[in-house]
C-alpha positions as CSV (number, residue, x, y, z in Angstrom):
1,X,223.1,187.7,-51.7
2,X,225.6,189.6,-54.0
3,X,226.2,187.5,-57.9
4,X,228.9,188.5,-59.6
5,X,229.0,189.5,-63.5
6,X,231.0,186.3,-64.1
7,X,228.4,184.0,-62.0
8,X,225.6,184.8,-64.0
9,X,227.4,184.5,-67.0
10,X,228.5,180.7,-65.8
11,X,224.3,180.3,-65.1
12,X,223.1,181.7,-67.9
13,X,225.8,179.0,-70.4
14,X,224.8,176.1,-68.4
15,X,220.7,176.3,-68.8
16,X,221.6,177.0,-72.7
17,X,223.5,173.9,-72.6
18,X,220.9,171.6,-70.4
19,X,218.2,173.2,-72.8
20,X,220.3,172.0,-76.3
21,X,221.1,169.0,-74.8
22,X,217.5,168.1,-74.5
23,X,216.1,168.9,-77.9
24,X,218.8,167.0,-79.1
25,X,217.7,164.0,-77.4
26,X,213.5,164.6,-77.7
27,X,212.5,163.1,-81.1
28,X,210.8,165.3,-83.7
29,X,207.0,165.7,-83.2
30,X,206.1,163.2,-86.1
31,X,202.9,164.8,-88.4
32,X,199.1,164.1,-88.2
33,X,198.9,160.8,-89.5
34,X,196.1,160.6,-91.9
35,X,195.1,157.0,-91.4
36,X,194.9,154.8,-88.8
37,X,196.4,151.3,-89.2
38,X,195.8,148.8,-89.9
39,X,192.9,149.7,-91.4
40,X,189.9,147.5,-91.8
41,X,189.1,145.8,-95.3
42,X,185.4,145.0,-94.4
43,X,183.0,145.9,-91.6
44,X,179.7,144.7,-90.9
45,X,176.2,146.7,-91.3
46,X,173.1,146.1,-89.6
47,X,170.4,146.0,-93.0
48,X,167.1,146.8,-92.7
49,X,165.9,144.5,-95.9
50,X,162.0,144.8,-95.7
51,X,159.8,145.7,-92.7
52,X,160.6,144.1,-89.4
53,X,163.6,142.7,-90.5
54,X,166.9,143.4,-90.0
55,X,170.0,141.4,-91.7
56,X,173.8,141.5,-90.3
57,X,175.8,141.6,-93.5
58,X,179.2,142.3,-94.0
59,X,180.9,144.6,-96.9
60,X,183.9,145.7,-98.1
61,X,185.5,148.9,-97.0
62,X,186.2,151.1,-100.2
63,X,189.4,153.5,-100.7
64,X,187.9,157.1,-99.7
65,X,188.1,159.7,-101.6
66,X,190.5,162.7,-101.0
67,X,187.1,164.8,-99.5
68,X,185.9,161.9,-97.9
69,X,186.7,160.6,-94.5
70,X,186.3,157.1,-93.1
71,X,185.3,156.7,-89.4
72,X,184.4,153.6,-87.1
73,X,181.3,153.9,-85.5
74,X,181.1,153.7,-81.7
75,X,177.7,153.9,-80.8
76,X,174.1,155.4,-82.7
77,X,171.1,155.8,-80.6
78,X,167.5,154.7,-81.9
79,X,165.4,157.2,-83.3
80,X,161.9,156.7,-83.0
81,X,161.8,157.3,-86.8
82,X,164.2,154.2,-87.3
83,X,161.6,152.7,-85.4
84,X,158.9,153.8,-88.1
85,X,161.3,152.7,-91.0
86,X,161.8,149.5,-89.3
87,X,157.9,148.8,-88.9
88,X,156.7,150.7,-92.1
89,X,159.4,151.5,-94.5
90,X,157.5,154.9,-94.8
91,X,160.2,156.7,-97.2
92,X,160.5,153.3,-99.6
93,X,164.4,152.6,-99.0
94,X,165.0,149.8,-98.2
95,X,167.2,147.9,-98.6
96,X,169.6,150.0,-96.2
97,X,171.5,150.9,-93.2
98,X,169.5,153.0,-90.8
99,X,170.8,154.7,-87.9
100,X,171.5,159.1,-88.0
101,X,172.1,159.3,-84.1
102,X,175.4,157.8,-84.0
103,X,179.4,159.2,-83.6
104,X,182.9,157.6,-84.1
105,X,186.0,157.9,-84.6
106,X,188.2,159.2,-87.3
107,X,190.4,156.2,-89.3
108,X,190.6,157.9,-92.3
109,X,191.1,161.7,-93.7
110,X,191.0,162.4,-97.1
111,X,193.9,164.8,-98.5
112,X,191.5,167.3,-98.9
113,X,189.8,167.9,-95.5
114,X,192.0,170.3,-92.7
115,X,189.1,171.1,-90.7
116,X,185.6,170.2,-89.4
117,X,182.2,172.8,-89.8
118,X,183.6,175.5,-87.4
119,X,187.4,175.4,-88.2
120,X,188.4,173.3,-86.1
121,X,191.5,170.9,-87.3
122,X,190.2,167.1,-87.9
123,X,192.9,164.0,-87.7
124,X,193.1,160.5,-87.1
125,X,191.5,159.6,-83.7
126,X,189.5,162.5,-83.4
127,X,185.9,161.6,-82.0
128,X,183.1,163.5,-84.8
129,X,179.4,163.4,-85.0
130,X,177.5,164.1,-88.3
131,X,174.5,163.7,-89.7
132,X,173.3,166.0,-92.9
133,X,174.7,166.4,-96.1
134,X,174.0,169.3,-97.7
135,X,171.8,170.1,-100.5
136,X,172.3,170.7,-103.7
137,X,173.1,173.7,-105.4
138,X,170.0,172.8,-107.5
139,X,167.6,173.6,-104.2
140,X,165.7,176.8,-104.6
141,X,164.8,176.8,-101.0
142,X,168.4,176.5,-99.6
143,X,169.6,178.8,-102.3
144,X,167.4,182.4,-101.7
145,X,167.3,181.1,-97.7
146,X,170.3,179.2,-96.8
147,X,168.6,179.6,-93.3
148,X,165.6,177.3,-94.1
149,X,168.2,174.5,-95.9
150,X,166.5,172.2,-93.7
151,X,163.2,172.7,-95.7
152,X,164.8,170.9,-99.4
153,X,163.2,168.7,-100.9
154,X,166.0,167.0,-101.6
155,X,168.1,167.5,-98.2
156,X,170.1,164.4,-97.2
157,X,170.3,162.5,-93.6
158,X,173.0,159.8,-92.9
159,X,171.0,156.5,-92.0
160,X,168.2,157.6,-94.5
161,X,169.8,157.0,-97.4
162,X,169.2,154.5,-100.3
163,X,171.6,152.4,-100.5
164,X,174.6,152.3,-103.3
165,X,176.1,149.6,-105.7
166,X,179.6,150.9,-104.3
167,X,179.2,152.0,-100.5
168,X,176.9,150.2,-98.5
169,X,178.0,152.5,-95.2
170,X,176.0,155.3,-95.3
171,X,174.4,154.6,-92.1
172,X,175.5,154.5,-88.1
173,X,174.1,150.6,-87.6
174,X,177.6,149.4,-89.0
175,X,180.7,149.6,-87.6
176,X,182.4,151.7,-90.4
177,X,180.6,155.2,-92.3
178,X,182.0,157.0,-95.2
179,X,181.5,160.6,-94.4
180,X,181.1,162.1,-98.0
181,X,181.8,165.2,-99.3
182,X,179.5,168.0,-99.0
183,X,178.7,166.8,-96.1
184,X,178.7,168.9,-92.0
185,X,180.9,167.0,-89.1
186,X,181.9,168.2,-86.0
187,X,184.8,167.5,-83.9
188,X,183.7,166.8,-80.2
189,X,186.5,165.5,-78.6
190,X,185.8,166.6,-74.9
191,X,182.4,164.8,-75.0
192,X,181.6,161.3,-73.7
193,X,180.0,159.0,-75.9
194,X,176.5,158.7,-74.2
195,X,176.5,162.9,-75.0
196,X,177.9,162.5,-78.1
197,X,174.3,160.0,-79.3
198,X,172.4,162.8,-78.0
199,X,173.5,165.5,-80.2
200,X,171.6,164.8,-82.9
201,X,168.2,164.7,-81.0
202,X,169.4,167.8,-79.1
203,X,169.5,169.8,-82.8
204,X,165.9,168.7,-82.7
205,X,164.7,170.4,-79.3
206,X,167.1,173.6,-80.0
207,X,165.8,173.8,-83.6
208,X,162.4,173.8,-82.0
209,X,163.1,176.5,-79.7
210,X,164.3,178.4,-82.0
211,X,161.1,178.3,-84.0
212,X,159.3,179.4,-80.7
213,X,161.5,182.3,-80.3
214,X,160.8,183.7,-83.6
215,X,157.5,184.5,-82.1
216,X,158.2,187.9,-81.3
217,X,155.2,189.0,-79.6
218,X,154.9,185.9,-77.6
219,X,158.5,185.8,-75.9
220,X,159.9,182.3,-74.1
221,X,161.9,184.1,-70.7
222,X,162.2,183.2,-67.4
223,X,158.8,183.7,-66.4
224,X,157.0,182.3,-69.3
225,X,154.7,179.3,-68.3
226,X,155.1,176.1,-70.7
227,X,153.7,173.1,-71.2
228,X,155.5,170.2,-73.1
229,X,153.2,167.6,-74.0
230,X,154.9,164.1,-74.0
231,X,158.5,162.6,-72.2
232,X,159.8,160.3,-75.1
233,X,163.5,161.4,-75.6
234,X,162.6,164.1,-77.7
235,X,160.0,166.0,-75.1
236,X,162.5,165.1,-72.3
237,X,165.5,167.0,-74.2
238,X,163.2,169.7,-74.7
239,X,162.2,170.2,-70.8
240,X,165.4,170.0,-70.5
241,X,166.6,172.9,-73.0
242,X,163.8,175.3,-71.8
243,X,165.2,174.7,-68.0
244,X,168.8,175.8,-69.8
245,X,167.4,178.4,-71.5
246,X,166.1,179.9,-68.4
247,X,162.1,178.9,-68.6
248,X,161.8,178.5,-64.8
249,X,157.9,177.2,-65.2
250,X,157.6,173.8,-66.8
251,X,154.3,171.7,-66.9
252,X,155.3,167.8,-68.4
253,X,152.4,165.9,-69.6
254,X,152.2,162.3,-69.9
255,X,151.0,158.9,-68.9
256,X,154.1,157.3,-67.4
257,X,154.8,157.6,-64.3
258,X,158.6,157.1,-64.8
259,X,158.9,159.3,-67.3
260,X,157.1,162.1,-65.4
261,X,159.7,161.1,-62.7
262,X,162.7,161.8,-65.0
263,X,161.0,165.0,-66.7
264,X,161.2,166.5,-62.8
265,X,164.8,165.5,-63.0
266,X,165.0,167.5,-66.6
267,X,163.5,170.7,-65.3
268,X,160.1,170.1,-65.1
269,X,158.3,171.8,-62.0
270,X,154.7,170.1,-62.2
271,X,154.1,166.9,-64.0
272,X,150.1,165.8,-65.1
273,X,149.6,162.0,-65.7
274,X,146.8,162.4,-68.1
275,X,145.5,159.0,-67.5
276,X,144.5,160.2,-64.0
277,X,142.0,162.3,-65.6
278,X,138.2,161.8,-66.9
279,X,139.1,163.6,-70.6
280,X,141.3,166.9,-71.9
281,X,138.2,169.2,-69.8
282,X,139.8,167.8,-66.5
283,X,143.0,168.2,-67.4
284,X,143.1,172.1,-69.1
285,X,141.7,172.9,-65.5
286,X,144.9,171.3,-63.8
287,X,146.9,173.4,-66.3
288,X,144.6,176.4,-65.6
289,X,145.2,176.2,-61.6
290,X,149.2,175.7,-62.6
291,X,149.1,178.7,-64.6
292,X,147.2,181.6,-62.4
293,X,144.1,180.4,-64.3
294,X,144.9,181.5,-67.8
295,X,146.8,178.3,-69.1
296,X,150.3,177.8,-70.4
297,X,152.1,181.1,-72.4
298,X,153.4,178.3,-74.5
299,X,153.0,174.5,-75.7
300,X,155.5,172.3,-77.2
301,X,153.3,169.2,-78.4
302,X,156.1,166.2,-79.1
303,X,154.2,162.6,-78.7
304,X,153.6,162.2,-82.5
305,X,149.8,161.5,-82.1
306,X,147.3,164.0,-83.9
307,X,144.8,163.8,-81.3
308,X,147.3,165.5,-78.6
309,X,147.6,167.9,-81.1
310,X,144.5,169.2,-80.9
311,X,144.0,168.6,-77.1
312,X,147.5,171.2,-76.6
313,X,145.1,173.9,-77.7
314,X,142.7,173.4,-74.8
315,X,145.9,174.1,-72.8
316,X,147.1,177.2,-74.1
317,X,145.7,180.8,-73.0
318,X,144.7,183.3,-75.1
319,X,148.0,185.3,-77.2
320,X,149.5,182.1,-76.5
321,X,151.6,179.9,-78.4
322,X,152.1,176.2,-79.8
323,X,155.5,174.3,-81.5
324,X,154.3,170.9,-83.2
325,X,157.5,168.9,-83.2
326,X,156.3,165.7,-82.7
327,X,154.9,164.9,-86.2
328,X,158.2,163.4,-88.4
329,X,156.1,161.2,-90.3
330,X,152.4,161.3,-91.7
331,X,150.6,160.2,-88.5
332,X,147.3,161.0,-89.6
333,X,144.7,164.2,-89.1
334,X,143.3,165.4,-86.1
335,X,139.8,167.6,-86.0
336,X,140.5,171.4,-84.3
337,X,138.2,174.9,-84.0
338,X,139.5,177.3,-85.8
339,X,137.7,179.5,-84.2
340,X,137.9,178.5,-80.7
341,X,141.6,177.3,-80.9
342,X,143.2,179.7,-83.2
343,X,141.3,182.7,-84.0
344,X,139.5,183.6,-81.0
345,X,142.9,183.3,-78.9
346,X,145.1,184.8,-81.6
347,X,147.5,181.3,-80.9
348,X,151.2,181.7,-82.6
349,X,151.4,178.5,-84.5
350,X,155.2,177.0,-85.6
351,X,156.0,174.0,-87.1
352,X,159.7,172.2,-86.4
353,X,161.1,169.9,-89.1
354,X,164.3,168.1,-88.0
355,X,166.9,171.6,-87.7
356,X,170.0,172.8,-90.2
357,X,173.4,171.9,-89.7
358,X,174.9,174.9,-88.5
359,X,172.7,173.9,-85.4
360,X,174.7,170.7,-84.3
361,X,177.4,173.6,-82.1
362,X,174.3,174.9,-80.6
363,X,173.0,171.8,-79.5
364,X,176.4,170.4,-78.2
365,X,176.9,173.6,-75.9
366,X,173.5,172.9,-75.0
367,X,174.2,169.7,-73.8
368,X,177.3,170.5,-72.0
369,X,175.2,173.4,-70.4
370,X,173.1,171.2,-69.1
371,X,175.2,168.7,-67.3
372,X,177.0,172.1,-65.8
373,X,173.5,172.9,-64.4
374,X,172.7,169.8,-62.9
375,X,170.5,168.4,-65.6
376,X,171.6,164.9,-65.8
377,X,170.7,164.4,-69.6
378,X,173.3,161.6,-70.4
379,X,171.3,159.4,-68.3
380,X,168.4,159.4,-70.9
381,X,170.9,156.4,-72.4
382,X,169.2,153.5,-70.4
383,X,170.0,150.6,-73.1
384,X,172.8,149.5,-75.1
385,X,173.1,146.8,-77.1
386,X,175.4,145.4,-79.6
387,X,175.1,145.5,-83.5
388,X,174.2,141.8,-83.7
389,X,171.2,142.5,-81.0
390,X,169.8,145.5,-83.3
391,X,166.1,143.6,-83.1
392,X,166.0,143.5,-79.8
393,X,166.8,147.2,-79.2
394,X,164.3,148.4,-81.6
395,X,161.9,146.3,-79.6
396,X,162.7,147.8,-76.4
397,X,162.1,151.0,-78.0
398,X,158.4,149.6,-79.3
399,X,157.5,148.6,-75.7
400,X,158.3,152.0,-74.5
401,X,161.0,150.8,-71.9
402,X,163.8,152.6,-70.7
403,X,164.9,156.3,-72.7
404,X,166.7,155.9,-75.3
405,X,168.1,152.8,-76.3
406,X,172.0,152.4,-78.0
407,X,173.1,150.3,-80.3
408,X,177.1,150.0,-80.0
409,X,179.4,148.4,-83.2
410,X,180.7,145.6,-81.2
């Protein structure tokens, strides 16, 4: 088809034309707003005021501050140290609002904050997790190894907090949080709020892996033989992240049979319910004929009870390794061999306390990871319950039923 000079010139005026016409008529992009409105004057908490009991109280909202930023909670998952706060008050703070596990939505940005932990921009509406503030520049530890911040004395979890004359929202069992300065967040928009609770406990099992990785005679690969000892949340995530990771032979050990069910569903390829067994004799043998008669390369011991502690050893083979993860709060002692247990096999021996908070992106690509894979990890949310119901979920978590239980602010 032949177009003349002049034809094209006719074309070319009339899409100019169409084109002005149109941003004449499309309405300015408006900017970011930097609250949401109306905004909320009060919002109710969820208090823990002694042990075992828990008081809905309501509190006014105060005006942030311009490094602040004010979000409404959607949903915090129980921890199973909530759970010892709630039956104990091990740390001595109560009053206070517990709950670390949580996520919500932006309301609020103070003039001062652009952009979350990694750069990305933060605005009104934007779905964030957090959970540390960091410590102070007074913190020895964090200061000659910012890499062991998560070691401080004085370092700083949302939900563990004492409470304050003038901001009683420093925990996720309320329906509103101030996010305060100093403190990491993390915008994770594409995430679905069941993933979103499990971030937090996710930083847990990566941190942990991480601590068995700096082993570097005693490598975790794809043919490295593990045993994780316990399927609570926490031991589930972590069969779960050694299947991403590539650990292709995974022993659970446990005495419910659900949970071993699920663990298979994580990543595990063998499960041991220990109460089928006569003592920890019987049961290193069933680990020995899993493991080509040697026992497990690795252990990661995450019920929270010092006598499984010292059973994981019986487990291991010699130039093996152990991560204790399970111990958050004084549980009590348990009676090893130091010579038997440690020295004679040369056992690598790591400790895991909680993880730092440049570990919160490693544990949300983690998670997303894992659904990609086929590991269905958001269906470790079995419960939810509303704030008003907050006794009842932390019972369901002391009777052991279900995964993790939710607690949603509605």
């Amino acid at each position: 088809m032949n177009v003349s000079k002049e034809q094209i010139d006719r074309i070319v005026r009339e899409v100019i034309a169409g084109v002005g016409a149109q941003n004449e008529a499309a309405p300015a992009t408006p900017a970011a707003p930097t609250t949401s409105s109306p905004a909320a004057k009060t919002a109710r908490a969820a208090v823990l005021v002694e042990p075992r009991k828990f008081e809905i109280k309501e509190f006014p909202i105060r005006e942030i501050a311009d490094d602040e930023i004010l979000i409404k909670v959607e949903a915090c998952g129980v921890c199973g140290t909530d759970v010892h706060c709630y039956k104990s008050d091990p740390f001595g703070l109560t009053p206070n609002v517990l709950g670390h596990e949580g996520t919500g939505e932006v309301v609020k940005v103070g003039s001062a904050i652009k952009m979350d932990s990694v750069g990305k921009a933060v605005k009104v509406g934007d779905k964030i997790v957090t959970s540390l503030l960091e410590t102070s520049p007074d913190c020895l530890v964090a200061k000659y190894n910012p890499a062991k911040a998560n070691l401080s004395d004085d370092l700083k979890v949302y939900g563990l907090l004492l409470d304050e004359p003038d901001n009683h929202l420093n925990g996720y069992f309320a329906e509103y949080m101030i996010i305060r300065p100093g403190s990491s967040f993390f915008v994770v928009n594409d995430m679905s709020v069941e993933l979103r609770c499990l971030i937090e406990p996710a930083a847990v099992v990566c941190h942990a892996l991480e601590r068995a990785k700096s082993c570097s005679s005693n490598r975790l690969n794809f043919r490295t033989r593990v045993v994780v000892q316990g399927c609570g949340p926490i031991g589930l995530l972590m069969i779960a992240v050694l299947r991403a990771h590539g650990v292709n032979n995974i022993i659970a050990l446990d005495g419910n049979p659900e949970r071993l069910e699920i663990a298979r569903s994580m990543g595990a390829d063998e499960v041991i319910n220990y109460k089928e067994y006569s003592g920890i004799d019987e049961i290193a043998e069933k680990v020995k004929g899993l493991t080509k008669g040697l026992g497990a390369h690795w252990g990661f011991q995450v019920t929270g009870v010092p006598a499984a502690h010292a059973n994981l050893y019986k487990l291991i083979r010699r130039g093996g390794g152990i991560c204790e993860v399970g111990h958050f709060v004084d549980g009590g002692e348990c009676a090893i061999n130091p010579h038997r247990d440690i020295c004679a096999k040369e056992i690598s021996l790591v400790g895991s306390w909680v993880y730092n908070s440049f570990e919160y992106p490693n544990a949300y690509h983690f998670l997303q990871r894992a659904e990609r894979i086929g590991l269905p990890v958001s269906t470790l949310i079995t419960h939810k319950f509303p704030l008003d119901q907050i006794d009842e979920a932390i019972q369901v978590n002391l009777r052991q039923e279900g995964i993790k239980v939710v607690v949603e602010a509605k």
